[in-house]
C-alpha positions in Angstrom: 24.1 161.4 97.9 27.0 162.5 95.6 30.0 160.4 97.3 31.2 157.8 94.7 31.1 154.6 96.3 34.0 152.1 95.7 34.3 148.4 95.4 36.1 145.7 95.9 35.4 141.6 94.6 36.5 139.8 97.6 37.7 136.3 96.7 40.6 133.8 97.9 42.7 131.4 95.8 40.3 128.2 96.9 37.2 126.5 96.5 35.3 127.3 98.9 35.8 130.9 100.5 33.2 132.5 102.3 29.9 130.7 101.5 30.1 127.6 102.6 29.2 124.9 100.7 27.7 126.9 97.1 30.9 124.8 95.2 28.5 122.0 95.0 25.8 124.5 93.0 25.7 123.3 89.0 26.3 127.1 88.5 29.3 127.3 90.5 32.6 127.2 88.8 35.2 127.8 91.6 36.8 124.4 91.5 38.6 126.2 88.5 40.6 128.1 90.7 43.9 126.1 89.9 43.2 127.3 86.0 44.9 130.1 85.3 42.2 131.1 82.8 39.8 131.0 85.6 41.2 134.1 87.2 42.0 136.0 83.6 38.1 136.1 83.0 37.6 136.9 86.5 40.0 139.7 85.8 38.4 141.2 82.5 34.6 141.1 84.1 36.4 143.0 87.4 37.7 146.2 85.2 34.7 145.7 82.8 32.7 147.0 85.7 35.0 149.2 86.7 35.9 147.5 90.1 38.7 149.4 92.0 40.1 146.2 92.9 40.3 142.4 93.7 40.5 141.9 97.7 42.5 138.4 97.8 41.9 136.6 101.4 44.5 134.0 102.6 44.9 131.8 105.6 48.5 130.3 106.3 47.1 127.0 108.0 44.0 124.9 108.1 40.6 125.4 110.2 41.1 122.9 113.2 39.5 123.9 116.0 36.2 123.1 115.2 35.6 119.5 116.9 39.7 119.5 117.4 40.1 118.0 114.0 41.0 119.6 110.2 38.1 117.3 108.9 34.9 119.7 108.8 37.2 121.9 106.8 39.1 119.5 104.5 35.6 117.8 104.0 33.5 121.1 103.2 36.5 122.9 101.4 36.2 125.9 104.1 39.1 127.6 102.7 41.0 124.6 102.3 42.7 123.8 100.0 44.2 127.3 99.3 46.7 128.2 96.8 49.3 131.6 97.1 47.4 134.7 96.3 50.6 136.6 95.2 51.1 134.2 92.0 47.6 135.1 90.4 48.6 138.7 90.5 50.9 139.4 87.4 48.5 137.4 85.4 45.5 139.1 86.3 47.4 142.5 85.8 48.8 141.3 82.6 44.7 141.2 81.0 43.7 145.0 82.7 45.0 148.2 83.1 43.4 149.5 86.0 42.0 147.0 88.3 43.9 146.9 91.9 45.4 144.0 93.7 45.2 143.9 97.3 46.6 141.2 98.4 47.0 139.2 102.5 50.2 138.8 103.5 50.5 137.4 107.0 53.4 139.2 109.1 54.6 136.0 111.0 54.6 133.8 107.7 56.7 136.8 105.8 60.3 137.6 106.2 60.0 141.4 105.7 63.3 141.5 103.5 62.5 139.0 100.9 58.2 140.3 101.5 59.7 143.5 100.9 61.4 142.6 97.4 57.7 140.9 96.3 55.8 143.8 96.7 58.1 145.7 95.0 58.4 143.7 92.2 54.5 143.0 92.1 54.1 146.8 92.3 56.4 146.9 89.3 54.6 145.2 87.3 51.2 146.0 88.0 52.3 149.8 87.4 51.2 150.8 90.6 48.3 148.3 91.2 49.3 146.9 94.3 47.8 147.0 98.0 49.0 144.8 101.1 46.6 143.2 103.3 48.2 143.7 107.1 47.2 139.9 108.9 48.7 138.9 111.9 47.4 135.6 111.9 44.4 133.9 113.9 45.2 130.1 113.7 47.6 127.9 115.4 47.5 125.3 112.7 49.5 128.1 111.2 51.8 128.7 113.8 52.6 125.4 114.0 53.2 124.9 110.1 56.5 127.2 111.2 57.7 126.0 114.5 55.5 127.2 117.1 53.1 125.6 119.5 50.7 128.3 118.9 50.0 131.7 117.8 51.5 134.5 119.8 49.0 136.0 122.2 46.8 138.8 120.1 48.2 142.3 121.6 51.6 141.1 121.4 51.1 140.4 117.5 50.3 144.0 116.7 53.6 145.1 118.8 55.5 142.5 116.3 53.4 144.3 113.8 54.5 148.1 114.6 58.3 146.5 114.7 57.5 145.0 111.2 56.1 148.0 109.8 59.2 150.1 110.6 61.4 147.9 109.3 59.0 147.7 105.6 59.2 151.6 105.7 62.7 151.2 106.0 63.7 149.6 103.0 60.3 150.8 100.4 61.1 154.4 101.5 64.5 155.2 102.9 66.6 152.5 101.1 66.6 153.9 97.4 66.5 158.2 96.5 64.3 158.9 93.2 67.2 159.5 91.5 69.4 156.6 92.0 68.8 155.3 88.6 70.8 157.8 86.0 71.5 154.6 83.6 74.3 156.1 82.0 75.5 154.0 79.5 79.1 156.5 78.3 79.9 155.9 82.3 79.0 152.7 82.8 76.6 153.4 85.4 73.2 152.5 86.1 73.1 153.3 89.6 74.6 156.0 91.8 76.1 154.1 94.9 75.6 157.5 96.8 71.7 157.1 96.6 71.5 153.6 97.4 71.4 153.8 101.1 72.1 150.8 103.9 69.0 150.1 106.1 69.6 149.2 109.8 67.5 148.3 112.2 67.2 146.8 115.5 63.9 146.6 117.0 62.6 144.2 119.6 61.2 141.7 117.3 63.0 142.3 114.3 66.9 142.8 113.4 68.1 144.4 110.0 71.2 145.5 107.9 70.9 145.1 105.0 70.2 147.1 101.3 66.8 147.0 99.4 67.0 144.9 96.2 64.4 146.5 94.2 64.4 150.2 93.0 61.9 152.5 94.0 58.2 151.4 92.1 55.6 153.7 91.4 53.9 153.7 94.7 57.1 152.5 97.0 55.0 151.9 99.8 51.9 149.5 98.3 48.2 151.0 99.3 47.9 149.6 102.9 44.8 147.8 104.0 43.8 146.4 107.6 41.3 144.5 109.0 41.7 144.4 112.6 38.4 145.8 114.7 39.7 144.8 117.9 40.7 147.8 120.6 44.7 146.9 119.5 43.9 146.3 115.9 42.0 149.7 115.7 44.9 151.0 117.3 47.0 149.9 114.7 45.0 151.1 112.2 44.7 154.6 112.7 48.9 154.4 112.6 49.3 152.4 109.5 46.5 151.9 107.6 45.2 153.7 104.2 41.7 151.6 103.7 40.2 149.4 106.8 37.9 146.1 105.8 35.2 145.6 108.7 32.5 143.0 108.8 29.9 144.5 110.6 26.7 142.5 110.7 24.3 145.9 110.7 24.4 149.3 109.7 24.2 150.2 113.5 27.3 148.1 114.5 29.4 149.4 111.2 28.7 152.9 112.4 29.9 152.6 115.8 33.3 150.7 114.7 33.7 153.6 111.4 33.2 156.8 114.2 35.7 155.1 116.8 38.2 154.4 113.8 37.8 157.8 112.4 38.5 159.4 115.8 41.4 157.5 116.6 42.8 158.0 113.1 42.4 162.0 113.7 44.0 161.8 117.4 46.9 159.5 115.7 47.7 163.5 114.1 46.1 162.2 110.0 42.6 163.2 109.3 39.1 161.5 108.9 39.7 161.3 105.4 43.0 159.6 105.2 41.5 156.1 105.9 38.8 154.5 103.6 36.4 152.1 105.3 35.1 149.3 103.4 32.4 146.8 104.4 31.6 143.4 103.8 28.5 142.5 102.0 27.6 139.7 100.1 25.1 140.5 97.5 21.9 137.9 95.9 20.6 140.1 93.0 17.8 139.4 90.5 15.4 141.2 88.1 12.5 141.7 90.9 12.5 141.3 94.5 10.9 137.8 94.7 13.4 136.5 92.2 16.1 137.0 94.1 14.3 136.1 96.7 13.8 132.4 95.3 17.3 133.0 94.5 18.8 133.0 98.2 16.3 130.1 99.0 17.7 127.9 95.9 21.8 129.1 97.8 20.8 127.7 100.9 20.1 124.5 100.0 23.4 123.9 98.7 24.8 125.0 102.3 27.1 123.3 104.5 26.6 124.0 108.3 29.8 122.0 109.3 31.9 124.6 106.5 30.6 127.2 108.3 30.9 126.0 112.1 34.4 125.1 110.8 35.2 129.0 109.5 33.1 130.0 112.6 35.6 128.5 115.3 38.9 129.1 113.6 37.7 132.5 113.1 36.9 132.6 117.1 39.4 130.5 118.5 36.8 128.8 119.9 35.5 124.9 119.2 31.8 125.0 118.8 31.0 122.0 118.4 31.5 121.9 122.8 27.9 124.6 122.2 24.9 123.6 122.3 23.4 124.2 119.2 21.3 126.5 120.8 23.5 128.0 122.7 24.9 131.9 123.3 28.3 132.0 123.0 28.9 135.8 121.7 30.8 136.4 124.5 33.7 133.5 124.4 36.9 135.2 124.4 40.4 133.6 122.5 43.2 134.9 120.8 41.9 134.9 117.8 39.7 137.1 115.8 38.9 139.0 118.8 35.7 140.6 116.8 34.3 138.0 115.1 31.9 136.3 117.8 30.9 139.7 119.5 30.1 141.0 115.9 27.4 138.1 114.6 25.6 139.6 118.0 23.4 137.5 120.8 22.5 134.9 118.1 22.3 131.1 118.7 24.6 128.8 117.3 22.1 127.6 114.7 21.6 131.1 114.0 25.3 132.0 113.0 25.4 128.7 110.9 22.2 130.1 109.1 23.4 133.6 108.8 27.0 132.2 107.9 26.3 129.6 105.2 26.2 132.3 102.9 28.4 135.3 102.6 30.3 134.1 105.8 30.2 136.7 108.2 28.5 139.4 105.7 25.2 140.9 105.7 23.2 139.9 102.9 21.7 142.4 100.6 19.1 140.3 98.5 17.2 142.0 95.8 16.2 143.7 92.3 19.5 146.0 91.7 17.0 149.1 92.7 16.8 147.3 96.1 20.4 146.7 96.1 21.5 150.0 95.6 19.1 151.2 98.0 21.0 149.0 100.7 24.0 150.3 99.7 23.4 153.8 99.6 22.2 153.4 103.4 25.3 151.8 104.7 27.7 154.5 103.1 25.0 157.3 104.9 24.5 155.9 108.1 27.2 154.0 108.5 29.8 156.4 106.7 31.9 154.0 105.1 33.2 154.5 101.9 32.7 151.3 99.5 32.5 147.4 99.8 34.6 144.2 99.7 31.7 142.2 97.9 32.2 138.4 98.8 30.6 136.2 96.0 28.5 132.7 96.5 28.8 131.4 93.0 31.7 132.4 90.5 31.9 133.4 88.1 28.3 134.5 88.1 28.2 137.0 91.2 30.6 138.8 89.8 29.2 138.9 86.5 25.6 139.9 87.7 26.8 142.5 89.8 28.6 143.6 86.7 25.7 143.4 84.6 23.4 144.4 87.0 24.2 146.3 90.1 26.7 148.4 88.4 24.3 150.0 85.8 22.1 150.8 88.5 24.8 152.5 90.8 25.7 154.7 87.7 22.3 156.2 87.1 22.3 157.4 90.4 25.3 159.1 90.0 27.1 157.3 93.0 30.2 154.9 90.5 32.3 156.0 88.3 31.4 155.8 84.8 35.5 155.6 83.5 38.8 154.7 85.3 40.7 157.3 86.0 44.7 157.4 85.5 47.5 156.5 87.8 48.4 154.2 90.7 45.8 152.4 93.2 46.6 155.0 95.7 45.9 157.8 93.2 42.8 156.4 91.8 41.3 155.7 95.2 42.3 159.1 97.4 42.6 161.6 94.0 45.9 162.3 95.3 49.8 161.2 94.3 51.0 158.3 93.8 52.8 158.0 96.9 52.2 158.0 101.2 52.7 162.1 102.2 53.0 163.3 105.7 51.3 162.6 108.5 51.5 159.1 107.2 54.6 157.4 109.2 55.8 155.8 105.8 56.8 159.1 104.2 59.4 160.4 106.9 61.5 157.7 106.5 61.4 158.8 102.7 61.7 162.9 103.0 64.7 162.4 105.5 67.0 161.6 102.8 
């Protein structure tokens, strides 16, 4: 196999994110997560191995449904508390040069002026760095937090979305011409009013008139990620999206979901190529098999089932806790994550909490870094995906053994990059410019100028 793989750490600006229960390990230091320094070291072991990026989760409320109450959540620290993902980044750009930031940014919690102005900035700083996460929200906790009874039914939030989209194309690409910025200082000018164009728009969700603040950035348009699998959310991807995050619990299943995205991305008038499919793993890595072996075994005790029946039914829209704990529920239906029950399969409700409790919803890979790699190299074969949102059950160790240990081994096989190479997240990632090119939607709104 000669495709480089890439990767992503997956992480969230909280305690407990995906494994449910490992902040209680004596080796676990993610209670740090309001220190600053916390995510600076994070940072530095990320581009020491050569990571492509940091993939920051966020949720905009609290996990409620499970048992009608907050209190599994705010007990277990599922993902609660959470801090803004969008302040760590300038830090953690401030200590690298090359690692990426893609960051969640929930389209009903984000005016799309002033979200526009952020990304811009961040992408500003960063020199190019920056990637958006396109959510459209799952929990009504949320939706509540800004008015509403409940979230907006889940086909109608990817209409919103498309609206939303047009109107972020709008101002990163059509509002300011390269050129606008001659900083002439005999004149007096810094900026040629007949470049600086007014955006309008009225759509049937969103309503615009208005100038974008911020000058053109590197990449205007940040690197776009998705994770929608749902029919509508596929859909939406093969418009929009750059690189799609899926959480398929098998080879088999991640296969099916990459063809069917692939195929609707070519029929959508881009290519095959023009989207790059990561999948979530979660990854227990020691010097032999048995080792990390022992390894997992030592994880699970530190467990909590109630974290994960909590992440489980605000994932799912549906309360659990009404299951029997033996019971099939893989075809309960919400407006939620549409994907996320039919994806952890005909399992039992014991068996998601055992599956879950570590790595959330992510296959484990559990192994020496020969065994690993093995894994790894079958998923990007048979699956045809292209790299890996890694989600971590202790920090900062995971991160620094699959530094220290995966990495190496990835490189010998010729399958990871050995150096970064130059430019912008979008360049370093596709091997191609800086900014979104035809057939992407973005770039008409740019070459019509």
């Amino acid at each position: 196999m000669s495709k480089q793989i890439l990767v992503n750490a997956f992480n969230m600006n909280c305690i407990g994110h995906q494994s449910s229960g490992l902040w209680r390990h004596p080796d676990d230091r993610s209670r740090e997560y309001t220190s600053l320094k916390h995510w600076l070291d994070l940072a530095r072991t990320m581009e020491r191995g050569l990571l492509d990026g940091v993939f920051l989760a966020d949720v905009a409320g609290v996990y409620d449904v499970y048992a009608g109450s907050p209190d599994a959540a705010i007990r277990s620290a599922a993902q609660f508390p959470a801090n803004d993902p969008f302040c760590l980044v300038t830090g953690m750009a401030a200590v690298t040069q090359h690692l990426g930031f893609g960051i969640t940014g929930s389209i009903p919690y984000e005016p799309p002026y002033a979200f526009a102005r952020r990304i811009s900035t961040l992408d500003h700083l960063t020199n190019g760095r920056v990637a958006w996460n396109i959510v459209t929200g799952y929990l009504d906790s949320a939706a509540r937090g800004i008015g509403r009874a409940k979230q907006i039914a889940h086909d109608t939030r990817y209409d919103i979305a498309a609206d939303y989209m047009a109107v972020m194309y709008k101002l990163w690409e059509g509002s300011w011409e390269d050129d606008a910025v001659i900083e002439d200082r005999r004149r007096g000018i810094m900026t040629d009013p007949t470049k600086v164009h007014r955006i309008t728009h009225q759509g049937p969700y969103f309503q615009l008139d208005a100038i974008h603040l911020c000058e053109p950035s590197i990449q205007r348009t940040p690197v776009l990620f998705q994770a929608g699998t749902s029919p509508k959310g596929q859909q939406f991807a093969a418009a929009h999206a750059e690189c799609v995050f899926i959480a398929a619990p098998d080879v088999e299943r991640a296969a099916g979901v990459v063809a069917s995205l692939r195929r609707q991305t070519v029929a959508a008038g881009r290519t095959a190529a023009d989207v790059k499919i990561f999948q979530l793993a979660c990854m227990i890595v020691d010097d032999t098999d048995a080792a990390a072996n022992a390894k997992m075994r030592d994880l699970q005790r530190y467990g909590l089932s109630e974290g994960a029946l909590a992440l489980m039914s605000g994932w799912s829209g549906a309360d659990l806790s009404k299951l029997d704990i033996d019971a099939r529920a893989e075809n309960v239906t919400s407006e939620a994550i549409q994907s996320a029950l039919k994806g952890l399969g005909a399992r039992s409700v014991r068996e998601w909490v055992d599956f879950l409790v570590l790595g959330g919803a992510s296959p484990l890979f559990v192994g020496s870094p020969s065994t690993i790699v093995d894994q790894m190299q079958r998923w990007v074969i048979d699956a045809d995906i292209d790299g890996f949102n890694v989600a971590y059950t202790l920090l900062p160790a995971s991160v620094e053994e699959f530094v220290d240990r995966i990495v190496p081994e990835l490189q010998n096989r010729g399958i990871y990059k050995t150096a970064y190479s130059e430019g912008s997240l979008r360049r370093k990632v596709f091997g191609r410019g800086d900014r979104l090119v035809a057939p992407h939607p973005a770039a008409a709104y740019r070459m019509s100028l």
